[in-house]
MIFIVO-238868 format. One line per field, with one value per atom (N, C-alpha, C): residue number from 1; residue in one letter; atom name; x, y, z. Coordinates in Angstrom, 1 decimal. Each point is the difference from the previous one (the first is absolute). Layout:
num = [NUM:...]
residuo = [A:...]
atomo = [CA:...]
x = [X:...]
y = [Y:...]
z = [Z:...]
This chain:
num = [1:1:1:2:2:2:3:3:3:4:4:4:5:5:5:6:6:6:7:7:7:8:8:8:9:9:9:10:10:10:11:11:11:12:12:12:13:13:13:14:14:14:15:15:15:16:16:16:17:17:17:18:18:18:19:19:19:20:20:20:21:21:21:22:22:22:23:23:23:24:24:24:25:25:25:26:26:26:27:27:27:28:28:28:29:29:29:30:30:30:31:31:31:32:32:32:33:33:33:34:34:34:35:35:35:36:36:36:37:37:37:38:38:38:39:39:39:40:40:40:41:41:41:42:42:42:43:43:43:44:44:44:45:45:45:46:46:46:47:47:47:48:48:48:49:49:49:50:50:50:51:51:51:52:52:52:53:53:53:54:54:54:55:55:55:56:56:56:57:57:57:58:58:58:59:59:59:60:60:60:61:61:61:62:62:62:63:63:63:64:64:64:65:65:65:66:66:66:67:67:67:68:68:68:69:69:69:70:70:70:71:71:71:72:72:72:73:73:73:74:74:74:75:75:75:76:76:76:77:77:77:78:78:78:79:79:79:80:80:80:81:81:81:82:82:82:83:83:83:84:84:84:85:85:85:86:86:86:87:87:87:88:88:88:89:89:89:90:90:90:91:91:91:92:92:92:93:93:93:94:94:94:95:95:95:96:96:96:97:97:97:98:98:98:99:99:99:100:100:100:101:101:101:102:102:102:103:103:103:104:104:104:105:105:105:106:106:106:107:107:107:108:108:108:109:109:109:110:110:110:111:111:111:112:112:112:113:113:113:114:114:114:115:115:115:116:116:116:117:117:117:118:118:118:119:119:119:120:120:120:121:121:121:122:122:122:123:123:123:124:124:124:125:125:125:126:126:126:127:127:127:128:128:128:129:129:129:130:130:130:131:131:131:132:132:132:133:133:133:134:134:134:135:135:135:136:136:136:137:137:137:138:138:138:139:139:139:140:140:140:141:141:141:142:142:142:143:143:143:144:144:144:145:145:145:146:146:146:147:147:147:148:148:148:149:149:149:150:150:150:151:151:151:152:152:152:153:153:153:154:154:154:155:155:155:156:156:156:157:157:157:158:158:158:159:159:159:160:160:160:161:161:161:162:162:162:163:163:163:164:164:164:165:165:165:166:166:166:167:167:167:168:168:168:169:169:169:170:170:170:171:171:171:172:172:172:173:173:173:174:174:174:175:175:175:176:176:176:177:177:177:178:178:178:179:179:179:180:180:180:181:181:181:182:182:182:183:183:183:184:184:184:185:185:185:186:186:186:187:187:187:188:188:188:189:189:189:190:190:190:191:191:191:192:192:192:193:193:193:194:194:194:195:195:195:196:196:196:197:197:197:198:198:198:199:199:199]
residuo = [X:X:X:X:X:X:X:X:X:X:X:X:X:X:X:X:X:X:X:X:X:X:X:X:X:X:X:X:X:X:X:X:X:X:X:X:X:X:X:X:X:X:X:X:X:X:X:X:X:X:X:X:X:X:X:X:X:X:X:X:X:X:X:X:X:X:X:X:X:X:X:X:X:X:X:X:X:X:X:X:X:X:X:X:X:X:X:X:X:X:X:X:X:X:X:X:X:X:X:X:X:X:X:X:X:X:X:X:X:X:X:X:X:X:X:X:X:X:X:X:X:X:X:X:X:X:X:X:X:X:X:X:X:X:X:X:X:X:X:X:X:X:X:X:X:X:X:X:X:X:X:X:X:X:X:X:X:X:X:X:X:X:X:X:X:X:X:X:X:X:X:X:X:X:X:X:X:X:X:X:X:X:X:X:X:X:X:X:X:X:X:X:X:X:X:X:X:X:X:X:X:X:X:X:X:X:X:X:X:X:X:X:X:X:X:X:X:X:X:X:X:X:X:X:X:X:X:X:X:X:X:X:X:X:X:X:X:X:X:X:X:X:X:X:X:X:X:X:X:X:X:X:X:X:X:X:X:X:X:X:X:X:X:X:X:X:X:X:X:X:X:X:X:X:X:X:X:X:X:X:X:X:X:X:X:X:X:X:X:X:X:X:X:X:X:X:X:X:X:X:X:X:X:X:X:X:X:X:X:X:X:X:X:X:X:X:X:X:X:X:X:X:X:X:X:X:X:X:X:X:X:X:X:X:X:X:X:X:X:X:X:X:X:X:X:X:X:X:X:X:X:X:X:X:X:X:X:X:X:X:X:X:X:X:X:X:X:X:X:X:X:X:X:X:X:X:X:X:X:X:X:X:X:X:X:X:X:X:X:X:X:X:X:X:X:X:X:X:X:X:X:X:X:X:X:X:X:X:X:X:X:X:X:X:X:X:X:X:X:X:X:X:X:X:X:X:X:X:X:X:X:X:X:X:X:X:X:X:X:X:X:X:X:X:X:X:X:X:X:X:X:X:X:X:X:X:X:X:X:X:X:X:X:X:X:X:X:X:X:X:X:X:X:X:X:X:X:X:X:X:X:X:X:X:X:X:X:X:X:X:X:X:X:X:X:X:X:X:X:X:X:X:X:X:X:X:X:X:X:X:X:X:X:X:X:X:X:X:X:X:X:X:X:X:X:X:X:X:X:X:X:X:X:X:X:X:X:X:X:X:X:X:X:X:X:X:X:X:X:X:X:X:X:X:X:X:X:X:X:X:X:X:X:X:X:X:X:X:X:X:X:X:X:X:X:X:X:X:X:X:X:X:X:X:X:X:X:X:X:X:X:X:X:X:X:X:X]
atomo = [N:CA:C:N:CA:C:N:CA:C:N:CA:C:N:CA:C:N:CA:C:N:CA:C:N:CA:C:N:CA:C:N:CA:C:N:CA:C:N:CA:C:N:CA:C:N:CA:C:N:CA:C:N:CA:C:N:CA:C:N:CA:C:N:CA:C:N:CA:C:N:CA:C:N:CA:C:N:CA:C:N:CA:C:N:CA:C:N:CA:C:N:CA:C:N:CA:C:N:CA:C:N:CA:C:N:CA:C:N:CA:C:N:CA:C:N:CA:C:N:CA:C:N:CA:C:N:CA:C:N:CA:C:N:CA:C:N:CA:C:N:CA:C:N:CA:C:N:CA:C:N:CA:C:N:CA:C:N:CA:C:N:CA:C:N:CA:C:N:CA:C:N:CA:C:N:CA:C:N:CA:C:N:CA:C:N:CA:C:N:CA:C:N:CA:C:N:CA:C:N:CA:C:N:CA:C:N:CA:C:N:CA:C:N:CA:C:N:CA:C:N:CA:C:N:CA:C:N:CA:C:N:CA:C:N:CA:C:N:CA:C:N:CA:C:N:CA:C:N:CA:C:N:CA:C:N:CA:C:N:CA:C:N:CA:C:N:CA:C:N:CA:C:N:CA:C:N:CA:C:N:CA:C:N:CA:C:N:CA:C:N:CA:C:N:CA:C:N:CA:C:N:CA:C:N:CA:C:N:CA:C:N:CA:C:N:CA:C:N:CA:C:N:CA:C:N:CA:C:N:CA:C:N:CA:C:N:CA:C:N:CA:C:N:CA:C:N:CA:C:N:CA:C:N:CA:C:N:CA:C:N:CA:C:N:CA:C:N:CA:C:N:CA:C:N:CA:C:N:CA:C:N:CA:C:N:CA:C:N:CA:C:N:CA:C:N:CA:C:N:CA:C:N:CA:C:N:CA:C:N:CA:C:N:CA:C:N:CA:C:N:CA:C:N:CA:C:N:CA:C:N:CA:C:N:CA:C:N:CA:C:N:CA:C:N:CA:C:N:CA:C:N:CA:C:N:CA:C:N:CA:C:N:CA:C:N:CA:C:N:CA:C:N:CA:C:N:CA:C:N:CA:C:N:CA:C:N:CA:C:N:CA:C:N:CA:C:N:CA:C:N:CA:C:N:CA:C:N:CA:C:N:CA:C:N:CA:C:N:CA:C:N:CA:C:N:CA:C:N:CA:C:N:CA:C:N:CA:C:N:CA:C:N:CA:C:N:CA:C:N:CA:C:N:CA:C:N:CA:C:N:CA:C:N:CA:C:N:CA:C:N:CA:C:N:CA:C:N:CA:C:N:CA:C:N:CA:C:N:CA:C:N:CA:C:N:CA:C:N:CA:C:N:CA:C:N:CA:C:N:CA:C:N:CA:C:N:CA:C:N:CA:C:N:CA:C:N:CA:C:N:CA:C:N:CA:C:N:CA:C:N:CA:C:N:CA:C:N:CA:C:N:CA:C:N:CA:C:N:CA:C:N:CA:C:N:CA:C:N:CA:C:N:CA:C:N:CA:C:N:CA:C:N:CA:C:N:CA:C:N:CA:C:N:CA:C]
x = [90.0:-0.6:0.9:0.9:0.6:0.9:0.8:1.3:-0.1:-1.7:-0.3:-0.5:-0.4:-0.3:1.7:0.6:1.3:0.7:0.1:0.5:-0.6:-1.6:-0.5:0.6:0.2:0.9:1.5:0.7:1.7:0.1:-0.6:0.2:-1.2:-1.0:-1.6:0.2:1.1:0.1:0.0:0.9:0.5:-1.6:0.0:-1.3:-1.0:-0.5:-1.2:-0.1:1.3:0.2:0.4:-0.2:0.0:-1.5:-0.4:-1.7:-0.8:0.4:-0.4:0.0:1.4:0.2:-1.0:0.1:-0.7:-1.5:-0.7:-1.1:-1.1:0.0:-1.3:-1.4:-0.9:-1.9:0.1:-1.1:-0.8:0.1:-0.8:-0.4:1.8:0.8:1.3:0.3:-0.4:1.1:-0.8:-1.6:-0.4:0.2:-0.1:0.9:1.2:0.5:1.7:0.6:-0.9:0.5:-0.8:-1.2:-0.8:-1.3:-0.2:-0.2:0.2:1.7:0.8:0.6:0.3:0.1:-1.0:-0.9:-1.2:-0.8:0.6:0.1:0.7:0.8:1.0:-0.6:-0.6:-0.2:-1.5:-0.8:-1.2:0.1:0.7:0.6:0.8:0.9:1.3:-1.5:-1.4:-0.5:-1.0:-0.3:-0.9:1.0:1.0:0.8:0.2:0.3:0.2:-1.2:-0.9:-1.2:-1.1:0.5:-0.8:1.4:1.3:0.7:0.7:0.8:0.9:-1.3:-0.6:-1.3:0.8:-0.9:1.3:-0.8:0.8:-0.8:0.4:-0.7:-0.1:0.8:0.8:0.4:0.7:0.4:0.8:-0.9:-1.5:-1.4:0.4:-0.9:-0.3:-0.1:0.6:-0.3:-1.2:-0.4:-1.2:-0.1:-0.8:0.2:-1.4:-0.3:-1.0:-0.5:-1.1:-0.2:0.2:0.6:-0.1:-0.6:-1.3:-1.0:-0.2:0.3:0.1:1.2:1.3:1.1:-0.3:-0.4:0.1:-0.9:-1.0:-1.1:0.9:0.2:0.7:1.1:1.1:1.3:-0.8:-0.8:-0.8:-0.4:-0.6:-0.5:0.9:1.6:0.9:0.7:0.6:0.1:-0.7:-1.1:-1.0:0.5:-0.3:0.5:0.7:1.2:1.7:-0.1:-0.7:-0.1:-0.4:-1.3:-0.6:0.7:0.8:0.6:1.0:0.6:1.5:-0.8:-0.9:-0.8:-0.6:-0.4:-1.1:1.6:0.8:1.5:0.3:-0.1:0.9:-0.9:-1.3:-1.0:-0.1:0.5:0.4:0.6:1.9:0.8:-0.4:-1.0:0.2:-0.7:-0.8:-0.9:0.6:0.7:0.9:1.0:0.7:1.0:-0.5:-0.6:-1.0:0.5:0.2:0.2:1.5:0.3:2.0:0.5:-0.9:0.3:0.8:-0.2:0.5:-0.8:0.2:-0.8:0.2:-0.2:0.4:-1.6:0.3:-1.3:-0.7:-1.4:-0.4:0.9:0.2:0.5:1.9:0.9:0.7:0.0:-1.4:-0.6:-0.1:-0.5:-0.5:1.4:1.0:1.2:0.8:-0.1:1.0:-0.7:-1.4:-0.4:0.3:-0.1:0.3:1.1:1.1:1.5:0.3:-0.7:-0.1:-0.1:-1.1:-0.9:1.3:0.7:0.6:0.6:0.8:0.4:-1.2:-1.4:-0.9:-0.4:0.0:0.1:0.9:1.0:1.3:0.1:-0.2:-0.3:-1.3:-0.9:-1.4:0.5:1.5:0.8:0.2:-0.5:0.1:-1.6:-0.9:-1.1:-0.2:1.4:0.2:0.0:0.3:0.4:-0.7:-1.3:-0.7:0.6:0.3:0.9:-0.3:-0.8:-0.2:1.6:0.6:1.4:0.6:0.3:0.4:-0.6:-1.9:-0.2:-0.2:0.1:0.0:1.7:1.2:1.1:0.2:0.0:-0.3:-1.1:-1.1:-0.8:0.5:0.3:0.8:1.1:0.7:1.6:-1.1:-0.9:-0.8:-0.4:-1.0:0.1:0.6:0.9:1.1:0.9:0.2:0.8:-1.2:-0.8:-1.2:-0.1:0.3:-0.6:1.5:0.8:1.6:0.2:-0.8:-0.1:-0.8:-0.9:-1.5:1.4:0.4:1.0:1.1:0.2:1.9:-0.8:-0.9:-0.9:-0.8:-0.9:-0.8:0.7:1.0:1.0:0.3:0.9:0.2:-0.4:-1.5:-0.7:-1.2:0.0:-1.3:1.0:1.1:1.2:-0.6:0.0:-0.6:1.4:0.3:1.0:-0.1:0.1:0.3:-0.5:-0.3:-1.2:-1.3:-0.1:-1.2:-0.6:1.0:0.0:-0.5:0.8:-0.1:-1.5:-0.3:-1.7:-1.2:0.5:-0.6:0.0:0.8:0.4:-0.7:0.1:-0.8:-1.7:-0.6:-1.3:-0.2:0.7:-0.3:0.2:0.9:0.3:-1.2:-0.9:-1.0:-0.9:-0.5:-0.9:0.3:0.9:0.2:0.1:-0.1:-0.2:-1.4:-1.0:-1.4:-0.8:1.0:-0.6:0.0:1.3:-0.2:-0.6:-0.3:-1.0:-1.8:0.1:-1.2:0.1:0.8:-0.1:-0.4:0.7:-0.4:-1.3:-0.7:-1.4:-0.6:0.0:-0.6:0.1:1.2:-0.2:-1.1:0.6:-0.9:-1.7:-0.3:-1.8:-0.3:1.6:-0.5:-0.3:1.1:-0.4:-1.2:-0.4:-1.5:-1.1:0.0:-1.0:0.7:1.0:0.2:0.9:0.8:1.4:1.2:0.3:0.9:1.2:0.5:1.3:-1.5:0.3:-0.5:1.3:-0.4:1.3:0.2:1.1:-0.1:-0.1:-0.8:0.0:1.1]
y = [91.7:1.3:1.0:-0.4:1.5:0.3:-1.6:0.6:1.3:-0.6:0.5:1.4:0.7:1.5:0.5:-0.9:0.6:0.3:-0.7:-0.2:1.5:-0.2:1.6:1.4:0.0:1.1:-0.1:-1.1:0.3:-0.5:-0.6:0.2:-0.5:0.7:-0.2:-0.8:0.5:-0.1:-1.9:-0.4:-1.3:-1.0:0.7:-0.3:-0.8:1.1:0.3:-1.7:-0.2:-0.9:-1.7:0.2:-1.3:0.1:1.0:-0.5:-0.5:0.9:-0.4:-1.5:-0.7:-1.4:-1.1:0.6:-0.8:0.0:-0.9:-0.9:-0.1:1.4:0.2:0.0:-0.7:0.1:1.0:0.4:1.1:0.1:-1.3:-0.4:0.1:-0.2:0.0:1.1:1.0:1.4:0.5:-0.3:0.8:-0.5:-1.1:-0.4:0.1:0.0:0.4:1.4:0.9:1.2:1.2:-0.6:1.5:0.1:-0.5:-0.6:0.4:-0.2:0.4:1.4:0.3:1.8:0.8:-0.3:0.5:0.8:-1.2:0.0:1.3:0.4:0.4:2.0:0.5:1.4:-0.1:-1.0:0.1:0.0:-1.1:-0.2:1.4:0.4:1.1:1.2:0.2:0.9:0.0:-1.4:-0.4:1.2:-1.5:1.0:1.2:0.7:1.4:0.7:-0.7:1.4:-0.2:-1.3:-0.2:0.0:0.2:0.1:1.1:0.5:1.0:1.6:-0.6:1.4:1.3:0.6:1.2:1.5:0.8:1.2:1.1:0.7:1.4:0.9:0.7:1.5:-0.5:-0.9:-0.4:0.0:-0.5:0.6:-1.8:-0.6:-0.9:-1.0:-1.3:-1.3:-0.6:0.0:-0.4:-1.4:-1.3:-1.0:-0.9:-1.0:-0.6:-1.1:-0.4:-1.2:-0.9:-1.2:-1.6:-0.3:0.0:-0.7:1.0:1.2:0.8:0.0:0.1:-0.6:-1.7:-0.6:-1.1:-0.6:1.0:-0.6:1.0:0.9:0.6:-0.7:-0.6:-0.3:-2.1:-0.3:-1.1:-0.1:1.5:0.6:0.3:0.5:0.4:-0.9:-1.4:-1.2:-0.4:-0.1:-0.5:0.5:1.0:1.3:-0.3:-0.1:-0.2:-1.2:-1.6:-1.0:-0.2:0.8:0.3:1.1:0.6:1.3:-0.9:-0.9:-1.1:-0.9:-0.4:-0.6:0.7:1.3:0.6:0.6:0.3:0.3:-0.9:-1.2:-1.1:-0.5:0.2:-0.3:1.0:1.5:0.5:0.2:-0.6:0.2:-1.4:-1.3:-0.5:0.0:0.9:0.5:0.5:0.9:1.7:-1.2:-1.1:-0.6:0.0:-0.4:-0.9:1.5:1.4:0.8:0.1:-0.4:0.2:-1.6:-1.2:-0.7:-0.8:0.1:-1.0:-0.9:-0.9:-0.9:-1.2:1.3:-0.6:-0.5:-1.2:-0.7:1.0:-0.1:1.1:-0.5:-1.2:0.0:0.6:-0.3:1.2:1.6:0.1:1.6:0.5:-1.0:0.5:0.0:-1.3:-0.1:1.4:0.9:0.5:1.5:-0.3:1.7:-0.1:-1.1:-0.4:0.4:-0.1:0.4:1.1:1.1:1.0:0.7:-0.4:0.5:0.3:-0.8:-0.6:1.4:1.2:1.0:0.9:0.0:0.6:-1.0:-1.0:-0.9:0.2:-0.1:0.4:1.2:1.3:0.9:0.6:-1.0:0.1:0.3:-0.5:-0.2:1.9:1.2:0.6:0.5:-0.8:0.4:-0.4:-0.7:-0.2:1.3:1.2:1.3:0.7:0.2:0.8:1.6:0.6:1.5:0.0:1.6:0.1:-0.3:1.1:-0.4:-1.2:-0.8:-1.1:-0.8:-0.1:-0.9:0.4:1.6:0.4:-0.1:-0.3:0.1:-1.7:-0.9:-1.5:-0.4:0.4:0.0:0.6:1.0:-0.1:-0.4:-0.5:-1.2:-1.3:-0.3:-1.4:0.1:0.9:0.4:0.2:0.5:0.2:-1.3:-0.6:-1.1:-1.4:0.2:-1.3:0.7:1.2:0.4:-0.6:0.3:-1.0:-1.1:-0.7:-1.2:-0.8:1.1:-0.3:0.0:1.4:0.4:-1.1:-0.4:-0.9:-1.4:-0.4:-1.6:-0.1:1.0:-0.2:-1.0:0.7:-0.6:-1.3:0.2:-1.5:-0.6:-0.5:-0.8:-0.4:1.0:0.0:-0.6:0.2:-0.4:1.0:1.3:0.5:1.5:0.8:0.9:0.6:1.0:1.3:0.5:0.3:1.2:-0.2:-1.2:-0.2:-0.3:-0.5:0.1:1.2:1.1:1.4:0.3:-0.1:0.3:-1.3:-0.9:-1.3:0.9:-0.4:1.0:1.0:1.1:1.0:0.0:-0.7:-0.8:-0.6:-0.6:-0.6:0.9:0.6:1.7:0.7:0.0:1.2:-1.3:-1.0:-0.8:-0.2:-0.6:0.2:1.1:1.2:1.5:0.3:-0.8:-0.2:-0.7:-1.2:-1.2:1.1:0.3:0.7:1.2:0.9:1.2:-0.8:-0.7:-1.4:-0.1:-0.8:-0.3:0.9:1.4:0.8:0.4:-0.1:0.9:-1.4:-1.1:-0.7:-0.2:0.8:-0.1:1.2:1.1:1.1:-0.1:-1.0:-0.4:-1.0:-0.9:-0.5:0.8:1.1:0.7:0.8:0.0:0.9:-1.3:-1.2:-0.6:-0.4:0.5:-0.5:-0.8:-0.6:-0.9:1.5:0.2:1.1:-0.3:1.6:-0.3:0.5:-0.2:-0.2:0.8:1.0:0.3:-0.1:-0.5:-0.2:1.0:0.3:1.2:0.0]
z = [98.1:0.0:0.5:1.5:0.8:-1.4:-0.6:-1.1:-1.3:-0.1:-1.5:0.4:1.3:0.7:0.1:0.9:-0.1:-1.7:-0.5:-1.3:-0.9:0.1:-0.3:0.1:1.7:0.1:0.1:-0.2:-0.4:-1.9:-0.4:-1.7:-0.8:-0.1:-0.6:-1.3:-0.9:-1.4:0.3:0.5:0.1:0.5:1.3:0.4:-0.7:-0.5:-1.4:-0.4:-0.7:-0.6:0.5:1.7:0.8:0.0:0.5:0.5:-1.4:-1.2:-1.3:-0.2:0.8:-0.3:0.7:1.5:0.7:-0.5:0.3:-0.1:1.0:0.1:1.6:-0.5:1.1:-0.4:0.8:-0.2:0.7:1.5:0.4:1.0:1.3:-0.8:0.6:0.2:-1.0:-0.1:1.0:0.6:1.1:1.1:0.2:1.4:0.3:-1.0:0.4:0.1:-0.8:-0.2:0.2:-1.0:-0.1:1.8:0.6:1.4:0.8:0.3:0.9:-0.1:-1.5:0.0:-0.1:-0.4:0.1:1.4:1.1:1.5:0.5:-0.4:0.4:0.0:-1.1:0.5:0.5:0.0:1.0:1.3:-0.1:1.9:0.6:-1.0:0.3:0.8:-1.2:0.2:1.8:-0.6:1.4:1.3:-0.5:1.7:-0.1:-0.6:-0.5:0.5:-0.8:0.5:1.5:0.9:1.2:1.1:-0.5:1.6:-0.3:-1.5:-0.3:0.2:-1.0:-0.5:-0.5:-0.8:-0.8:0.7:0.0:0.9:-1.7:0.1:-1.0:0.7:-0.8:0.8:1.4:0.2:1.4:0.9:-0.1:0.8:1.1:0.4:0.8:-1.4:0.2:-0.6:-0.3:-1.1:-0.4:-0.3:0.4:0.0:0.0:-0.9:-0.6:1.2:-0.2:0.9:-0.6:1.2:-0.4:-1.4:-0.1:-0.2:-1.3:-0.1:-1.3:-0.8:0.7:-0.7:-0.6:0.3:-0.1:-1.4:0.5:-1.4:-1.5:0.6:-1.3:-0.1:0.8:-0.7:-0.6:0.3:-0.9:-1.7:0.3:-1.5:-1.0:1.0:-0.8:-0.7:0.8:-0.2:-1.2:-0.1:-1.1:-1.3:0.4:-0.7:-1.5:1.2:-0.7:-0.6:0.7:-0.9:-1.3:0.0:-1.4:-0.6:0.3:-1.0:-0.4:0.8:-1.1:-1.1:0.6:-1.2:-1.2:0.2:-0.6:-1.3:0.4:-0.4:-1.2:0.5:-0.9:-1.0:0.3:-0.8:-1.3:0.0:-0.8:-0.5:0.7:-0.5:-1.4:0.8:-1.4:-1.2:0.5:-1.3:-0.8:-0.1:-0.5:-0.3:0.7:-0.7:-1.6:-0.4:-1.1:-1.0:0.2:-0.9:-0.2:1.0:-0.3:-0.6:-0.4:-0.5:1.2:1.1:1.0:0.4:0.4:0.4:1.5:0.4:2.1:0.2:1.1:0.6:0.8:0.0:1.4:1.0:0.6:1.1:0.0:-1.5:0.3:-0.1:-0.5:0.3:1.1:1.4:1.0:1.0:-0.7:1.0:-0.1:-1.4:-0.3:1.0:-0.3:0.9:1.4:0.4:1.6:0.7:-1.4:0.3:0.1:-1.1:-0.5:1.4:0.8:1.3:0.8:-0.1:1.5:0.6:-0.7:0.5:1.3:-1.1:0.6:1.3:0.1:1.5:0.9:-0.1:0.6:0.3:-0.6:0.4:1.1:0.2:0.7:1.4:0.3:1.5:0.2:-0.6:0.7:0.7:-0.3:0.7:1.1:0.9:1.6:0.6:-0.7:1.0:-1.6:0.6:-0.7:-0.2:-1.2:0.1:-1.6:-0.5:-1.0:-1.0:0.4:-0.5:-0.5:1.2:0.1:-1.2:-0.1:-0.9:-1.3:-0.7:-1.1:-0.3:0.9:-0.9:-0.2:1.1:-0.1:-1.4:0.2:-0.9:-1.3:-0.2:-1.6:-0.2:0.9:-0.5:-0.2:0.6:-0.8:-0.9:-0.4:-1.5:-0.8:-0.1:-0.8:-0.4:1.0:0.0:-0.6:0.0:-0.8:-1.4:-0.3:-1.7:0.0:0.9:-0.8:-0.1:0.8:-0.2:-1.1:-0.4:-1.2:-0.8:-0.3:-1.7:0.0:1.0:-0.3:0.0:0.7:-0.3:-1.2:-0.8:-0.8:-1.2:-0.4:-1.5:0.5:1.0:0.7:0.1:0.9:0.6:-1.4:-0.8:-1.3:-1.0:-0.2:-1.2:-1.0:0.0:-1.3:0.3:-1.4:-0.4:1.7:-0.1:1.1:-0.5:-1.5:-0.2:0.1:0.3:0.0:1.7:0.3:1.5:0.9:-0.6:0.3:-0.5:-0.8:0.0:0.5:0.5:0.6:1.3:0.4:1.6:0.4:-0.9:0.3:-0.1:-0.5:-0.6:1.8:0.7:1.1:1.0:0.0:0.4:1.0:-1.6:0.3:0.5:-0.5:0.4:1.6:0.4:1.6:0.7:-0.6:0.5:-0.1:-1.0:-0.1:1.4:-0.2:1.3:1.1:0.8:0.8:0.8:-1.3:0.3:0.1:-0.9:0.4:1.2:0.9:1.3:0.8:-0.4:1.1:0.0:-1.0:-0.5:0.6:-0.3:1.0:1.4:0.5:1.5:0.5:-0.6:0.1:0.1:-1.3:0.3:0.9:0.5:1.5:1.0:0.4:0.6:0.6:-1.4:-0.2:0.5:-0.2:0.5:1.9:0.3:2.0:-0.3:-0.9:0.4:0.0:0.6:0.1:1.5:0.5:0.7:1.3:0.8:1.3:1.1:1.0:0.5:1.6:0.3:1.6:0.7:1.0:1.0:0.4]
């Protein structure tokens, strides 16, 4: 798992085409990978928003409780599980129009990899700071549509032109998933699972 993250960010192109080779189940790619990164910006947030807390305007630190951090960084977890699945589940449907023919379970390995920037990146919600996570937060995006565009041809075996509109097709669909997520947190909110704030 650490080789094929590292390998991501020092030469993706090459990459692409080890993970394409290897022979992972599902059940593997989440205990080994999608699990333990997944871990990584819920937890970053927990602590972030119950010991760091972010203050407005340089005002006093605002900071969540235990027990409200906790149930939301749970939901968020869930969250993210089902968004790598819910991901690769389309990537293998929409394969079926580019004439590729990946397993769901290499559908779901390939979005899991895809993720990994946006995981990795979750490390800056230890020191909550609007800044901070809107410029971290778009070098993760940025760097996973690069990872979609330079893996699609590769990891699918299909031209680059086609890749290039395969890619973008997943593009907007995980730009879908996500504004989904939020609209679902929002009508948690509205029924009482929400942030809770420490005095």
């Amino acid at each position: 798992m650490i080789h094929h993250v590292w390998g991501l960010f020092t030469h993706p192109d090459q990459e692409w085409q080890e993970i394409r080779g290897d022979k992972e189940t599902i059940s593997h790619m989440y205990l080994s990978h999608v699990l333990i990164l997944a871990a990584i910006p819920v937890v970053s947030a927990y602590i972030g928003t119950t010991r760091v807390g972010w203050s407005v305007a340089g005002g006093e630190a605002v900071r969540l409780t235990e027990s409200s951090a906790l149930q939301m960084t749970v939901l968020s977890y869930l969250a993210m599980l089902a968004g790598i699945a819910a991901m690769g589940a389309f990537i293998h449907w929409m394969s079926r129009t580019y004439d590729a023919k990946p397993s769901l379970t290499d559908s779901i390995v390939f979005a899991a990899y895809c993720a990994t920037p946006l995981f990795i990146g979750g490390l800056a919600a230890l020191y909550p700071n609007l800044w901070l996570a809107m410029a971290v937060g778009t070098a993760a995006v940025c760097y996973t549509a690069y990872l979609l565009y330079v893996g699609i041809p590769t990891f699918m075996n299909i031209p680059k032109e086609e890749g290039f509109m395969f890619s973008s097709s997943v593009l907007a669909v995980g730009l879908v998933v996500l504004v989904a997520m939020m609209a679902i947190s929002v009508v948690l909110w509205g029924f009482g699972i929400g942030p809770v704030y420490s005095s």
